[in-house]
C-alpha positions in Angstrom: -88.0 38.5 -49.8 -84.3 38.5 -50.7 -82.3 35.3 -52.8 -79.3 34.8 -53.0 -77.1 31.9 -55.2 -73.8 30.9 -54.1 -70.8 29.7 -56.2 -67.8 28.9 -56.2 -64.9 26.1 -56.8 -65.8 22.4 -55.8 -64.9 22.1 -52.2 -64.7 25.5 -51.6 -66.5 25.4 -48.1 -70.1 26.7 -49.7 -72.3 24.4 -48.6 -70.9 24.6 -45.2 -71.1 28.8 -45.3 -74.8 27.9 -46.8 -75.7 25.9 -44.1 -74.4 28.3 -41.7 -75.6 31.7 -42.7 -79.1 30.3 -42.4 -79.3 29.2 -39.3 -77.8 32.5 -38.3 -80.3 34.2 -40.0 -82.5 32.1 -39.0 -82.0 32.5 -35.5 -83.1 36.0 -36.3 -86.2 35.4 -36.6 -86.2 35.2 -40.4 -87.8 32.5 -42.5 -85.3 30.9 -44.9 -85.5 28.6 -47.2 -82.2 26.6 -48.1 -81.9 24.9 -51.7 -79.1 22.8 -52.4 -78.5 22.1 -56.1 -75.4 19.9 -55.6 -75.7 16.1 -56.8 -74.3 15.0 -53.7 -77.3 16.7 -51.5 -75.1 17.6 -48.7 -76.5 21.1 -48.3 -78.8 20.7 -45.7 -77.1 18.1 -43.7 -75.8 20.6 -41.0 -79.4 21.8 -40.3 -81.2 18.6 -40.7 -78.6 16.6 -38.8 -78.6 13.9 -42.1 -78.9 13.6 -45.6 -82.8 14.4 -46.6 -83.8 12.1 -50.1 -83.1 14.5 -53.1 -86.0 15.5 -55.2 -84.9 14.4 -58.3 -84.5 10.8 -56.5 -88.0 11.0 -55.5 -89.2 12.0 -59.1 -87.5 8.8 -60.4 -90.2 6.4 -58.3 -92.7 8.8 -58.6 -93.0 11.9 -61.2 -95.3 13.9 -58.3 -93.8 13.9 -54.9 -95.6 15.4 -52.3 -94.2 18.6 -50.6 -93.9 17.2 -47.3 -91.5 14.1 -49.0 -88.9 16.5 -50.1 -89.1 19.6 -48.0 -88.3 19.1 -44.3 -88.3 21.8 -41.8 -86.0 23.2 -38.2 -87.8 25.9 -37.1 -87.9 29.1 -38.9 -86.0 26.9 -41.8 -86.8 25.4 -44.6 -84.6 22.6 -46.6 -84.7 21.1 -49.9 -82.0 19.1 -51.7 -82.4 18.9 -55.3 -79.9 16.0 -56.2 -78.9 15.2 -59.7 -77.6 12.1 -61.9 -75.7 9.4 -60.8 -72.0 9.8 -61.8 -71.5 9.3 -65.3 -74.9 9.6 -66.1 -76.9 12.5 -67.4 -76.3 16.0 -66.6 -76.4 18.0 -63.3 -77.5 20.9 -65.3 -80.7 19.7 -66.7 -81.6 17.9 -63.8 -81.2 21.0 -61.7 -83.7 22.7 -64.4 -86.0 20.0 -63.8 -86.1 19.4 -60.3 -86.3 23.7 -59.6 -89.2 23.8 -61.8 -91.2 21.6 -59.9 -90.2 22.9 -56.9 -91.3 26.4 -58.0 -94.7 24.6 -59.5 -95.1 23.1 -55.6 -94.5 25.5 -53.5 -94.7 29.4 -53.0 -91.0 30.9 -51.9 -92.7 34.1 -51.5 -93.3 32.8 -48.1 -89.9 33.3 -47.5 -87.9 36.4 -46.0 -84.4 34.5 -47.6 -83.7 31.7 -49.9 -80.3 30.6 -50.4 -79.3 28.4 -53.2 -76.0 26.5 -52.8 -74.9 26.1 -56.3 -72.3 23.4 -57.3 -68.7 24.3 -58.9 -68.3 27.1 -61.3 -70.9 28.6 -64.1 -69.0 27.0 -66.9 -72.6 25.1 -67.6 -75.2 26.6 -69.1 -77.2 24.5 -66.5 -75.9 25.4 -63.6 -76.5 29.3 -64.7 -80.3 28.6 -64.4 -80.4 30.0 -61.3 -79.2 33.4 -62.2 -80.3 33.4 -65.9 -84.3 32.9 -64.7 -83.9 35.1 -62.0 -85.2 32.6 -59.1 -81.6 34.7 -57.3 -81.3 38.3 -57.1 -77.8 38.3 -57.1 -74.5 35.9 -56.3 -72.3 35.3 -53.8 -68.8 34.1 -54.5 -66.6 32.1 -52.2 -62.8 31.7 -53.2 -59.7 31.4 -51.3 -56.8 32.8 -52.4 -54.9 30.1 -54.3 -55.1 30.0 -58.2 -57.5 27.5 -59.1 -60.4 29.1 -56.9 -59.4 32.9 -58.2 -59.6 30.2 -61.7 -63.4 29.4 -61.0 -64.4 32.8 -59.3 -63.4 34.6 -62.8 -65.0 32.0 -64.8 -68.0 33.0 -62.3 -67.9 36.6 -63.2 -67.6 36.0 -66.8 -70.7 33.9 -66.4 -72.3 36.8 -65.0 -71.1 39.4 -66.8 -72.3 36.9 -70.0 -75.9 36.8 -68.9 -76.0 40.2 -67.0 -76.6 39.5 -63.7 -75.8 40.9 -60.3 -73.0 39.6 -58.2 -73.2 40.8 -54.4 -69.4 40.4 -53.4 -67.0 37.8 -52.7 -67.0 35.8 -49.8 -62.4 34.7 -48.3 -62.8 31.5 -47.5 -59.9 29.8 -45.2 -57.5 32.5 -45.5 -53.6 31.8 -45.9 -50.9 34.1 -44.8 -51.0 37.2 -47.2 -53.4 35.7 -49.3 -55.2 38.7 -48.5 -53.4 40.8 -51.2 -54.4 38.2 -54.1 -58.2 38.4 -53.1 -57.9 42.4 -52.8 -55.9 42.2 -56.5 -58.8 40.1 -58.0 -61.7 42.0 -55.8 -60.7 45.6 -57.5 -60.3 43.7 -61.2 -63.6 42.5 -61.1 -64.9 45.6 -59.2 -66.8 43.2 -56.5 -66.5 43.9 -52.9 -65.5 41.6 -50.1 -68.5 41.0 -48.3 -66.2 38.4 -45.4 -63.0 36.4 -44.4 -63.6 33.2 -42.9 -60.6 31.9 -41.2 -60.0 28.3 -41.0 -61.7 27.2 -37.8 -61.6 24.0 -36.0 -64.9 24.6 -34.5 -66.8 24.2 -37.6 -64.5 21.0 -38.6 -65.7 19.6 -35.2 -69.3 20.7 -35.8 -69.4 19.4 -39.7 -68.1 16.3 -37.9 -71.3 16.0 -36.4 -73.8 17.3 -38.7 -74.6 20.5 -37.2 -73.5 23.8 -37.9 -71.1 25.7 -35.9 -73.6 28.6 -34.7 -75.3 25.7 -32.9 -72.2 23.7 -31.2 -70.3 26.9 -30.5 -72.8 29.9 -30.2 -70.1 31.9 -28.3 -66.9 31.3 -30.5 -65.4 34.2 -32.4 -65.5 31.7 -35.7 -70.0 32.1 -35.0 -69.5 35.8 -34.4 -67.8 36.2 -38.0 -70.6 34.6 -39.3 -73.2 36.2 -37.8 -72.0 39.5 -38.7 -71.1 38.3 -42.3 -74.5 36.8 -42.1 -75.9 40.4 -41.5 -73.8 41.8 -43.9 -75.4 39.8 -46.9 -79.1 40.7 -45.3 -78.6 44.2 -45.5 -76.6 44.2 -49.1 -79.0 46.5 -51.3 -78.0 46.1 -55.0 -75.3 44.1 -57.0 -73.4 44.6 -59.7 -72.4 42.9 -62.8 -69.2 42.2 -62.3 -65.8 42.3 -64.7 -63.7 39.1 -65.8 -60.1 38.7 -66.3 -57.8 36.5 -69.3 -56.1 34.2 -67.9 -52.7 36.6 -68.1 -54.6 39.2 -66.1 -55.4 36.1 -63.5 -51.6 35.0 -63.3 -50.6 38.8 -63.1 -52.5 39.1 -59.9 -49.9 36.5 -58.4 -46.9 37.4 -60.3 -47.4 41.7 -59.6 -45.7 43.4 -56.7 -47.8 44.2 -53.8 
């Protein structure tokens, strides 16, 4: 079995990569289980084709859900939305604690070949970090683009990581820019993190997030499915992380303000 977390900056494009590498792994044969850990439990919506009821919505009306009320199932995957407060109210951090331990009480993941968790925003809260810190993920994923706010979150990521010790696997480009490649490659050696993928902006998976499925499915042939089978591939066959460095905030603004 091999687990994965990914974060990254709010509206980043995770929970559209995390929907996507596991149907292409998936459609491998592999058995995956996908966990989303956002409040807004929009994980799973490209594989499910709607929004499943969060478990921590269900543990509100009753304390013991059944299994079969909060995992629901396409094929050789798995899905689960763990939810969180409503807006103003509570913390998403505790409530992912909560609703992941009874998931892990419930069910067996060691019936899985790959579980994904799709982490929301940045590890700035100590909550959010359970993933990592109790080691239900091997290592993390990072998805940034190249502007400074997401290179902003990605460091506070690493120095997260690099906090609690734990293994990042690389960085995933998200909806590249022209020569934004140099920014990513400035940050990538700084950290010492390798870039596992670029994901161009694609149209393809606008249209297919349009309609609740994920691109792989509505456009099997396209060169944007292609990328993310092979990135897809790339992750399976990743064999150890590393802890990963962090940057001040100088450091961070260097990378933008250095020649090439």
């Amino acid at each position: 079995m091999k687990s994965v977390a990914i974060y990254g900056k709010g509206g980043i494009g995770k929970s559209t990569l995390a929907s996507n590498i596991a149907y292409a792994l998936s459609k491998i044969g592999l058995k995956v289980l996908l966990i989303g850990c956002d409040p807004k439990a929009d994980s799973t919506i490209n594989i499910i084709g709607k929004r499943i009821p969060p478990l921590l919505d269900l543990m509100k009306i009753n304390k013991n859900p059944s299994i079969d009320m909060f995992l629901f199932k396409l094929n050789n995957i798995s899905c689960i939305e763990i939810g969180g407060p409503e807006p103003g109210v509570g913390c998403a951090g505790r409530g992912l604690i909560v609703g992941i331990n009874y998931l892990l009480e419930n069910l067996d993941i060691n019936n899985y070949d790959f579980i994904i968790f799709d982490v929301p925003a940045d590890i700035v809260c100590g909550g959010l970090a359970v993933i990592v810190k109790e080691k239900y993920a091997e290592g993390v994923i990072i998805v940034t683009s190249d502007d400074f706010m997401s290179i902003y979150a990605a460091n506070n990521i690493c120095r997260g990581l690099n906090t609690l010790k734990v293994n990042a696997f690389g960085i995933l480009y998200n909806r590249p820019v022209k020569n934004g490649i140099k920014y990513i490659e400035k940050f990538s050696r700084k950290v010492n993190l390798p870039i596992i993928g670029t994901i161009p902006y694609s149209e393809e998976i606008v249209n297919a997030n349009k309609i609740m499925k994920t691109v792989i499915e509505v456009y099997p042939n396209s060169n944007i499915s292609n990328i993310i089978r092979s990135i897809s591939l790339s992750i399976l066959n990743i064999k150890e992380g590393r802890i990963p460095n962090w940057l001040s905030i100088n450091e961070i603004e260097e990378i933008f303000h250095e020649d090439s």
